[in-house]
C-alpha positions in Angstrom: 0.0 0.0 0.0 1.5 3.7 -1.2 2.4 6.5 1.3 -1.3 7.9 0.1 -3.4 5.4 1.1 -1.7 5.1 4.2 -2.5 9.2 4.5 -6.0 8.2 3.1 -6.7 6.0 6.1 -5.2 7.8 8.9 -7.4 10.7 7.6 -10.4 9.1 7.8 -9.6 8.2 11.3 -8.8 11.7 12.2 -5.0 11.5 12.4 -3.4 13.9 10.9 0.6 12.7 10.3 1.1 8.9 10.6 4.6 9.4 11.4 5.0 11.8 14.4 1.5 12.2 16.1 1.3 11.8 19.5 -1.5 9.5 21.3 -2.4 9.2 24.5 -3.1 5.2 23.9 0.4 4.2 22.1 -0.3 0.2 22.7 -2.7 1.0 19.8 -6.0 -0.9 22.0 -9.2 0.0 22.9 -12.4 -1.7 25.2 -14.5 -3.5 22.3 -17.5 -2.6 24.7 -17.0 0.7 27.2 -19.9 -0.7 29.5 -17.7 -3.9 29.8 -13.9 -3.2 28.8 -12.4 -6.6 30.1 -14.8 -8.7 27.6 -12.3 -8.3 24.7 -10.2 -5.3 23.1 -9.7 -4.4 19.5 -7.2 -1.8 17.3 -7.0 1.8 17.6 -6.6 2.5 14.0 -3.2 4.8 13.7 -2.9 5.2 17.4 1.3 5.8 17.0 4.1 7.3 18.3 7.0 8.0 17.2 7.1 5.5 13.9 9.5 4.9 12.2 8.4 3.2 8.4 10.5 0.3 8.0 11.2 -3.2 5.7 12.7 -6.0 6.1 12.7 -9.5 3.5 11.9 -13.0 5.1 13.5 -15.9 3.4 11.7 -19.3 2.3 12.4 -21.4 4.8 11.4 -24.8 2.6 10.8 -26.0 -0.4 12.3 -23.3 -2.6 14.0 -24.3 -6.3 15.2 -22.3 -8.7 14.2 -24.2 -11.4 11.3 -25.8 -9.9 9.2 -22.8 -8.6 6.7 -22.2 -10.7 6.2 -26.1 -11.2 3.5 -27.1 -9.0 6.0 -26.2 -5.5 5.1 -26.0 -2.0 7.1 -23.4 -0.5 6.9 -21.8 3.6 8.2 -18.4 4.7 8.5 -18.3 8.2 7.5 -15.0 9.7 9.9 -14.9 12.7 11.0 -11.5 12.5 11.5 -9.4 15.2 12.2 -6.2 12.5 9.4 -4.7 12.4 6.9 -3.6 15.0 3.9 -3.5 13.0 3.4 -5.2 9.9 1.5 -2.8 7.4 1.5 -4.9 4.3 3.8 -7.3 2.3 4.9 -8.6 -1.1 6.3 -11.5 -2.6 9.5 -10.2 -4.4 10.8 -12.4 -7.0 14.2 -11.6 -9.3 14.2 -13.9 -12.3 16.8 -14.7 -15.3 15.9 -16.2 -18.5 18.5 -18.8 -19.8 16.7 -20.7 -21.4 17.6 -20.0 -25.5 14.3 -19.0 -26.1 11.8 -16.0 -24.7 9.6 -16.9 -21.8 6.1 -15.7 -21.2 4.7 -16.0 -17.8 1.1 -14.7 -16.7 0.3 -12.0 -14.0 1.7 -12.8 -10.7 -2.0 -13.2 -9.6 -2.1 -16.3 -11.1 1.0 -18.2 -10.3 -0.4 -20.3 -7.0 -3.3 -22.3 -6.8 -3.1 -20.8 -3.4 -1.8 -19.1 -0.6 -2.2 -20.1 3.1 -1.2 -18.0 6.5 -0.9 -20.2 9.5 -1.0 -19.9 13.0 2.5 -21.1 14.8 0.6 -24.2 15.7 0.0 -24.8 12.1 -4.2 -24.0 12.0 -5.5 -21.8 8.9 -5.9 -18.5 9.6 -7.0 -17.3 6.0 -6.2 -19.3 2.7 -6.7 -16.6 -0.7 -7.0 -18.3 -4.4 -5.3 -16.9 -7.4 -8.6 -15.5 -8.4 -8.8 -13.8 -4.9 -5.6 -12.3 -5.2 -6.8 -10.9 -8.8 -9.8 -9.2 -7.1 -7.0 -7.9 -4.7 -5.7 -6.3 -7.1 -8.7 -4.9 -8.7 -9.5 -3.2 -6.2 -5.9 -1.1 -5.7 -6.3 2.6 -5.5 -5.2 3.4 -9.6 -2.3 5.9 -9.4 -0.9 2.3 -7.2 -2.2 -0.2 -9.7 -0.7 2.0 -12.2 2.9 2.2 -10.8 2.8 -1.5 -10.3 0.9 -3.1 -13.2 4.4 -3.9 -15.1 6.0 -5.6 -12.0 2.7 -7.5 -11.8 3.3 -8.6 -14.8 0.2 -6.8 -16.2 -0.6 -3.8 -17.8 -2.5 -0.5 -17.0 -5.4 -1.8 -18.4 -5.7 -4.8 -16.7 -3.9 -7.3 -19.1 -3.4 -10.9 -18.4 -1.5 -11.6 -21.7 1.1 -11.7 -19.0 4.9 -10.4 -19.3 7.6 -11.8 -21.7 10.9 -12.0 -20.7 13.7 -12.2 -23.3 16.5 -14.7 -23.2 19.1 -13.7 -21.3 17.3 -11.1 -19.2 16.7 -11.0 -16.0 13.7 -9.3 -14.4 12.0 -8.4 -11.0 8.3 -9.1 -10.3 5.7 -8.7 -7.5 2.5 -10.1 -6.2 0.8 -7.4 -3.6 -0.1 -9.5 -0.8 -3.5 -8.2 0.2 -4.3 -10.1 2.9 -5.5 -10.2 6.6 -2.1 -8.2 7.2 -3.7 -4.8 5.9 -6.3 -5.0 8.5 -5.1 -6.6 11.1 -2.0 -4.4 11.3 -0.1 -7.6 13.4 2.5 -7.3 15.9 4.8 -10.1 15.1 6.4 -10.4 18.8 3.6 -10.6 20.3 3.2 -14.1 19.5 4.3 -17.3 21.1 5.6 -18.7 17.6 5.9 -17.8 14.1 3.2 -17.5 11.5 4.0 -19.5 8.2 2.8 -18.5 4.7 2.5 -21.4 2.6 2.7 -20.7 -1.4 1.5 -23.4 -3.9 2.5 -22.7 -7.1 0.3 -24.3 -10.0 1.7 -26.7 -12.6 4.3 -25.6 -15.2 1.7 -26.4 -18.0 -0.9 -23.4 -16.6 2.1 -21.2 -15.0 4.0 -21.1 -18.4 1.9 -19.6 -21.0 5.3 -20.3 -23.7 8.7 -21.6 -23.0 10.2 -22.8 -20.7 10.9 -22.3 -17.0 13.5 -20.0 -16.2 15.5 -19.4 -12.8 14.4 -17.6 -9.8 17.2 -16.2 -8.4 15.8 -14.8 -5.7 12.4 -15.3 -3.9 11.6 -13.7 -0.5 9.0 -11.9 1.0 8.7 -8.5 1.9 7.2 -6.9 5.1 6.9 -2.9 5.2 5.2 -1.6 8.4 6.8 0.1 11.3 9.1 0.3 14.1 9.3 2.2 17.1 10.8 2.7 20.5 11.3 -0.6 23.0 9.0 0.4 25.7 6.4 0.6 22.5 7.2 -2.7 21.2 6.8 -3.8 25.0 3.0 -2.7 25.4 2.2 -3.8 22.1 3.4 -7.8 23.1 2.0 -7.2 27.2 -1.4 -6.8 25.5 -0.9 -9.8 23.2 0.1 -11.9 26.2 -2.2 -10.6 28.3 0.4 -9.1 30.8 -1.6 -5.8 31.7 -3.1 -6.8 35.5 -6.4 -5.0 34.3 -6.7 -7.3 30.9 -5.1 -10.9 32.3 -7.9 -12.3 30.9 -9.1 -10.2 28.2 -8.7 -11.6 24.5 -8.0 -9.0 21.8 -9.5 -9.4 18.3 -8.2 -8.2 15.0 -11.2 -7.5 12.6 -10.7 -8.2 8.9 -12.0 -9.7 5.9 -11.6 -13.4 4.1 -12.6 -14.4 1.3 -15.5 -17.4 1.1 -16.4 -19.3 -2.0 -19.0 -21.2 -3.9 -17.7 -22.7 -7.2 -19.2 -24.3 -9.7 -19.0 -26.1 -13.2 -21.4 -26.2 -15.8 -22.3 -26.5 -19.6 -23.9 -23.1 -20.8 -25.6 -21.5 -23.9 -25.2 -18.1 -24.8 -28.1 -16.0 -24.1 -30.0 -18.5 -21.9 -30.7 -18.4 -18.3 -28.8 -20.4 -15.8 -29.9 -20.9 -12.1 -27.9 -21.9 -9.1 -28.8 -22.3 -5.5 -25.6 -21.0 -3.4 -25.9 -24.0 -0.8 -24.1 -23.7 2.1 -22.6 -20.0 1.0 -23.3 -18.4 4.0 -22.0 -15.8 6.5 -21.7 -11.8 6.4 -20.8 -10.5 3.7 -19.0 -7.0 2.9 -19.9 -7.5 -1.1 -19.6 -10.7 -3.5 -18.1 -11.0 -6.9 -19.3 -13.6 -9.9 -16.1 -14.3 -12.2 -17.2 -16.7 -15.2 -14.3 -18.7 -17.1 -14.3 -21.0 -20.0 -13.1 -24.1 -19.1 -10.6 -26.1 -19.2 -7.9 -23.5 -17.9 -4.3 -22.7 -19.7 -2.1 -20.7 -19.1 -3.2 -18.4 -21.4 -6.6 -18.4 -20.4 -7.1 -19.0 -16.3 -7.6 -14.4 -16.3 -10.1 -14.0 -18.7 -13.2 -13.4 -17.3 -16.2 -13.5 -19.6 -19.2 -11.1 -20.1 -22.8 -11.6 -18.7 -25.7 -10.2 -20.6 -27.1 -10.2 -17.0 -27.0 -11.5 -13.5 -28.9 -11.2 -10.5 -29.0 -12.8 -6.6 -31.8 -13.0 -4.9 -32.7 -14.5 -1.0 -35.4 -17.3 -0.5 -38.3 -15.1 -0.9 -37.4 -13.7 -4.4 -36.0 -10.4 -3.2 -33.2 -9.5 -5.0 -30.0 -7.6 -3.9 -28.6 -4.4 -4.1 -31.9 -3.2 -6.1 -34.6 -5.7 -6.8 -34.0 -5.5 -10.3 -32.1 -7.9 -12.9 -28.3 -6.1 -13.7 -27.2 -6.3 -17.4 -23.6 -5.8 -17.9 -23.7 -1.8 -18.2 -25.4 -1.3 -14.8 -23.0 -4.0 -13.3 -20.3 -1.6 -14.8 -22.2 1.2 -13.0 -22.3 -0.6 -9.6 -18.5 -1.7 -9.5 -17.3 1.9 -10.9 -19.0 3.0 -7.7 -17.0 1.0 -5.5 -13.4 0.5 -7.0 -10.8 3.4 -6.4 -9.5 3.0 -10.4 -10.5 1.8 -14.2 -10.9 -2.1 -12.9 -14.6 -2.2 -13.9 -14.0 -0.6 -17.2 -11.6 -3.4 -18.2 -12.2 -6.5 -16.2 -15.4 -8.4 -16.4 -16.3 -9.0 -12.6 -19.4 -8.9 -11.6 -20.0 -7.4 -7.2 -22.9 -7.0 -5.4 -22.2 -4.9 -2.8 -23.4 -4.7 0.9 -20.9 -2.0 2.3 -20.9 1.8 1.2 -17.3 1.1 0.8 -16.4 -2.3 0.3 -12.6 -1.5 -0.8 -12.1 0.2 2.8 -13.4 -2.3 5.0 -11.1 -5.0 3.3 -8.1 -2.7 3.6 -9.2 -1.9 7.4 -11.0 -4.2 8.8 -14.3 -2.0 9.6 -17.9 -2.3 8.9 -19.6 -0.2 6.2 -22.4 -2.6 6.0 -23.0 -6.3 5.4 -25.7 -8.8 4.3 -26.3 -12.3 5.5 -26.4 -15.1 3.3 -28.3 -18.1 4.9 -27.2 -20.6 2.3 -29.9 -20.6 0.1 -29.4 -17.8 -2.0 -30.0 -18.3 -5.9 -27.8 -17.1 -8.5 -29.3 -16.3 -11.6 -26.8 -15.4 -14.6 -27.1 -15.3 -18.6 -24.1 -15.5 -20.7 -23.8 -13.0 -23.6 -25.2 -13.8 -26.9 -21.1 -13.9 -28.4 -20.2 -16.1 -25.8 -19.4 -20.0 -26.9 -21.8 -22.6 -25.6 -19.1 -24.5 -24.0 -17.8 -25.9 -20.0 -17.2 -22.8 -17.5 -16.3 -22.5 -14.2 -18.5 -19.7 -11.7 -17.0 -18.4 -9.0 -18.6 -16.8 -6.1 -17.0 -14.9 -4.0 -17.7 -13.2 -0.8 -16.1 -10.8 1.1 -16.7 -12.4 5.0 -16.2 -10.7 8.2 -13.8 -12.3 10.5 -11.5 -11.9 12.7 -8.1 -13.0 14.7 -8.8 -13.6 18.2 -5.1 -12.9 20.3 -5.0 -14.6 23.9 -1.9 -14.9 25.8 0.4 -15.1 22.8 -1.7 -17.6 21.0 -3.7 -16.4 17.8 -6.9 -18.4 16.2 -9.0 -16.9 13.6 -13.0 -16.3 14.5 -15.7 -15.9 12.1 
């Protein structure tokens, strides 16, 4: 996240420098509930003093190859630092050298793992995020950001998932933004009783390499940017996490943010006719949901493109449908995600959100609550291809933006939903 997002979000708060202000709560905690403040705490957003922006790169700690990363690899950083105070947000950084005799053409960074896992230091799942989650990540990226990064996304400024070619013998760096529970959850790494683990599974060479052959990573590591500050700081931050504050021995703190919950799907489908689906068991609060439609099977060359809808619509068990009880074509989708995303996503990429929050994009970056809906699990999406599209396999993708959050006790961490 840029130095003007960062300003963005402290404003909104009501802080007006992120680097020097002065607070009179610098452990960065408040009561959840004033009437009963030992029930559980939560963050201060931008409570600081005296930061101190800083980095630091975390190496993999297993199952790392050179020539074997983008083939299908299971590789682990462990996130034992003690670096950083604060961790703000993080990227996976990776320098690469073509040697192969040939060019080599690799798609978005977005689309290189089948998935990504964070783990608690006894090994539970915190939050897991898809490739197609990480694109919606992305998406939604402020677009002065989006457009200072879209090359070492291997991208373009409009969205491109043609993907980057790198010429033989030349070496190149790339990036995948890590938009994650990280962003919201703001987590103080020594407060806890072990280290967290992100786990990064690559897919298969055969839908990682759209031509050529795979090059070498030199270099793969991830970066953490947040903050540092003064001991006694660092101190209150890990006595709240371990619950060594007499008045809160027995108070857990929780870390609001937002994961991403899925319904997939395959199917045949026509162009222009009707397709119903009951969302079973797609349930929980939801921020906003996407619909991504892809023809199927997946290449390389073809796992980004999302295809158009003539129109789409999700209604509840009584026939009420959301956000407007109307059917959406395309253009009035385009309408409804312009609303929402801080750039030119919408105008270029064919997702499809139904939002529940006045600002979706801020409460997955923080953490708070613009507004939600509940889905019960019986929820029916109807969608209608466009009248170009082929009459072929494709997979649907719901996704939904779900409240959750990390509950902190004595050093141990456990995600909550």
């Amino acid at each position: 996240m840029s130095l003007n997002e960062i300003k963005s979000r402290s404003k909104e708060a009501g802080v007006l420098s992120i680097l020097t202000e002065e607070t009179d709560d610098f452990h960065g905690f408040r009561p959840w509930d004033d009437k009963n403040p030992q029930a559980a705490l939560i963050p201060r957003r931008f409570s600081v003093e005296n930061r101190v922006v800083d980095q630091t790169e975390v190496q993999p700690n297993a199952g790392f190859g050179s020539s074997t990363f983008l083939a299908g690899s299971v590789v682990d950083f462990r996130l034992d630092t003690a670096d950083i105070s604060v961790i703000d947000h993080a990227f996976l950084c990776c320098n690469i050298t073509n040697s192969t005799g040939a060019a080599v053409v690799l798609p978005p960074t977005s689309f290189w793992f089948d998935k990504i896992e964070i783990l608690s230091p006894n090994q539970n799942t915190l939050a897991t995020i898809t490739d197609i989650d990480n694109w919606m990540a992305v998406c939604m990226l402020p677009r002065t950001d989006f457009e200072q990064l879209a090359e070492l996304m291997s991208t373009s400024t409009a969205y491109s998932t043609a993907g980057v070619s790198i010429a033989n013998g030349a070496s190149t760096e790339l990036y995948l933004p890590l938009i994650t529970m990280i962003n919201a959850a703001r987590l103080h790494l020594p407060g806890l009783k072990g280290p967290l683990t992100f786990r990064f599974r690559t897919k298969a060479s055969a839908i990682n390499l759209i031509s050529g052959t795979h090059p070498t990573f030199t270099k793969v590591v991830m970066l953490l940017s947040g903050f540092d500050e003064p001991q006694a700081k660092r101190n209150m931050r890990t006595a709240f996490y371990r619950n060594q504050i007499t008045r809160f021995q027995n108070t857990p703190t929780f870390l609001p943010f937002y994961g991403w919950d899925h319904f997939t799907f395959s199917q045949a489908m026509v162009a222009s006719t009707r397709t119903d689906v009951k969302l079973s068991g797609f349930a929980g609060m939801f921020a906003g949901v996407f619909v991504l439609v892809r023809v199927l099977p997946f290449t390389a060359a073809n796992q980004g493109t999302l295809i158009a809808l003539e129109s789409l619509q999700i209604a509840d068990e009584s026939g009420a449908i959301f956000c407007g009880n109307h059917l959406k074509t395309h253009a009035r989708s385009r309408v409804i995600a312009a609303a929402q995303m801080p750039n030119l996503s919408a105008k270029s990429v064919n997702y499809y959100v139904i939002p529940f929050s006045s600002d979706v994009v801020g409460d997955f970056v923080t953490g708070k609550n613009g507004g939600f809906q509940v889905f019960k699990g019986n929820e029916v999406l109807t969608l209608t291809l466009n009248s170009a599209a082929a009459s072929t396999n494709y997979q649907i993708d719901v996704i939904g933006l779900r409240a959750n959050s990390l509950r902190v006790f004595r050093g141990d961490i456990e995600k909550r939903q």
